[in-house]
C-alpha positions as CSV (number, residue, x, y, z in Angstrom):
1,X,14.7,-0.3,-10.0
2,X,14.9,-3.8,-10.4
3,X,15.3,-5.4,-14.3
4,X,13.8,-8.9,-15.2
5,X,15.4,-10.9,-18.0
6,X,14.0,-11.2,-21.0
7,X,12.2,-14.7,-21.6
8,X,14.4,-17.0,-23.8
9,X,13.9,-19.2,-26.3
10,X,14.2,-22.4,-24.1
11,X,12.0,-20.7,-22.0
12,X,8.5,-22.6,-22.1
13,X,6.0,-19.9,-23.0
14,X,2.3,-20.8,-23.2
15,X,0.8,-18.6,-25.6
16,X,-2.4,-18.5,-27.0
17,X,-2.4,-18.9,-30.6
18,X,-5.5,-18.6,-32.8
19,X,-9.6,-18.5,-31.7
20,X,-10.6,-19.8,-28.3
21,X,-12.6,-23.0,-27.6
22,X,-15.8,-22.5,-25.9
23,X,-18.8,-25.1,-25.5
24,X,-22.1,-24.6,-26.7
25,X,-25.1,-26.4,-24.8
26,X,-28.1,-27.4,-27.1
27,X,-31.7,-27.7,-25.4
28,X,-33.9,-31.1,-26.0
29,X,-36.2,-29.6,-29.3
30,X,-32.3,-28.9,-31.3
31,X,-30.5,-31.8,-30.2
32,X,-32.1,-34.1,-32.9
33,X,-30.3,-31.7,-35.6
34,X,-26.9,-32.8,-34.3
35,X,-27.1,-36.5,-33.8
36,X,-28.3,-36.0,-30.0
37,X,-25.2,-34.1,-29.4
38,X,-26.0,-32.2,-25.7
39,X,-23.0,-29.9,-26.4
40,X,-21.0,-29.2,-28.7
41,X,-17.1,-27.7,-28.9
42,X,-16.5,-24.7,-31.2
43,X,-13.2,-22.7,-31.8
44,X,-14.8,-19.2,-32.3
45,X,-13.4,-15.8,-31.4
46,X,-17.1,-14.2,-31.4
47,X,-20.3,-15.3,-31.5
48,X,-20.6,-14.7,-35.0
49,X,-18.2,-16.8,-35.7
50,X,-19.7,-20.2,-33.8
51,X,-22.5,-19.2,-36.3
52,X,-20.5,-19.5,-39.1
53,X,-19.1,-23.0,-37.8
54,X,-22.0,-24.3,-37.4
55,X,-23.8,-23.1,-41.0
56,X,-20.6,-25.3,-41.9
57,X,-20.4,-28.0,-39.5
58,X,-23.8,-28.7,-38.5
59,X,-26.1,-27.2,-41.3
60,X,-29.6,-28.4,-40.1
61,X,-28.9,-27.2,-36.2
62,X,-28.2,-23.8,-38.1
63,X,-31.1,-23.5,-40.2
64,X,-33.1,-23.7,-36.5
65,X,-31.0,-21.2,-35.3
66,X,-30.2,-19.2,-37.8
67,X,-33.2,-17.5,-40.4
68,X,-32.5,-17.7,-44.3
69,X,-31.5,-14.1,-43.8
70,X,-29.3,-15.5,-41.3
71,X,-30.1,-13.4,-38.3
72,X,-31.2,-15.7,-35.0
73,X,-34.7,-16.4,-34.6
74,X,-36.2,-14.2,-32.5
75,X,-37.9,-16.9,-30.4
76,X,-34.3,-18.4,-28.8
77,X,-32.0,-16.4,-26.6
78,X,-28.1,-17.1,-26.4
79,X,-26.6,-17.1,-23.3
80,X,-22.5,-16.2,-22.9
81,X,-21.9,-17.4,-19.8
82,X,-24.7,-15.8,-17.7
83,X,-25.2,-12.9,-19.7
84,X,-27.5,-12.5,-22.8
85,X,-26.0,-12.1,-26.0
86,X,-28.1,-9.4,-26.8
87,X,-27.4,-7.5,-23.6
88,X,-23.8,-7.7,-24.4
89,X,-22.6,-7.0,-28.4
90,X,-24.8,-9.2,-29.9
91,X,-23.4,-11.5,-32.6
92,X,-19.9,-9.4,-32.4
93,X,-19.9,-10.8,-28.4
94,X,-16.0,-11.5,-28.1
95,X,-15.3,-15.3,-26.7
96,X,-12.5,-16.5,-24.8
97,X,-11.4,-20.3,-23.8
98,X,-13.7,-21.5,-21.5
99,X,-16.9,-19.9,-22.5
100,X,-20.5,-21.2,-22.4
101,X,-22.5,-20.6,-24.8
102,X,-26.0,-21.7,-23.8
103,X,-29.2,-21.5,-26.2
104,X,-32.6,-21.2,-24.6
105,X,-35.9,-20.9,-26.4
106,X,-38.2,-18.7,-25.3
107,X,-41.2,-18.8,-22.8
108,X,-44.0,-17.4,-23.2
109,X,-47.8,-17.3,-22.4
110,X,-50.4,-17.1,-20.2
């Protein structure tokens, strides 16, 4: 059995400290609550939490988003990666660097 040394000190380590980043791309109808922003860059471990950045950061994108009970409007659908949030864990849908977060409103009609 072979034994590999421990990693030292001098040793560069990249470690992943604190939430991931992930990009979140805004449709046309919400880019005029963010000063025309396409997309924007969040830290956020969950979706949840970009939520709560944005209620922070970019108040009147939220209030589109976001209800005054702050649940997401039922007419938009948010996309991690490919899959939809609501297909996955909903608003507790773990991140990780990289991620896309895409918002979409709905179609509908006849």
């Amino acid at each position: 059995m072979t034994t590999l040394p421990l990693p030292t000190p001098s040793d560069k380590l990249h470690l992943s400290l604190g939430p991931p980043t992930v990009t979140i791309y805004l449709p046309g109808p919400l880019r005029s609550y963010c000063a025309g922003a396409e997309q924007l860059s969040i830290t956020a471990a969950t979706v949840r939490a970009v939520l709560e950045d944005l209620e922070r950061s970019q108040p009147a994108l939220y209030r589109n988003i976001c209800d005054e009970t702050g649940a997401m409007r039922r007419h938009l659908n948010v996309f991690v990666n490919s899959d939809n949030m609501r297909d996955l864990d909903g608003v507790d849908t773990a991140l990780t660097s990289g991620d896309v977060i895409t918002i979409v409103p709905a179609v509908s009609g006849g």
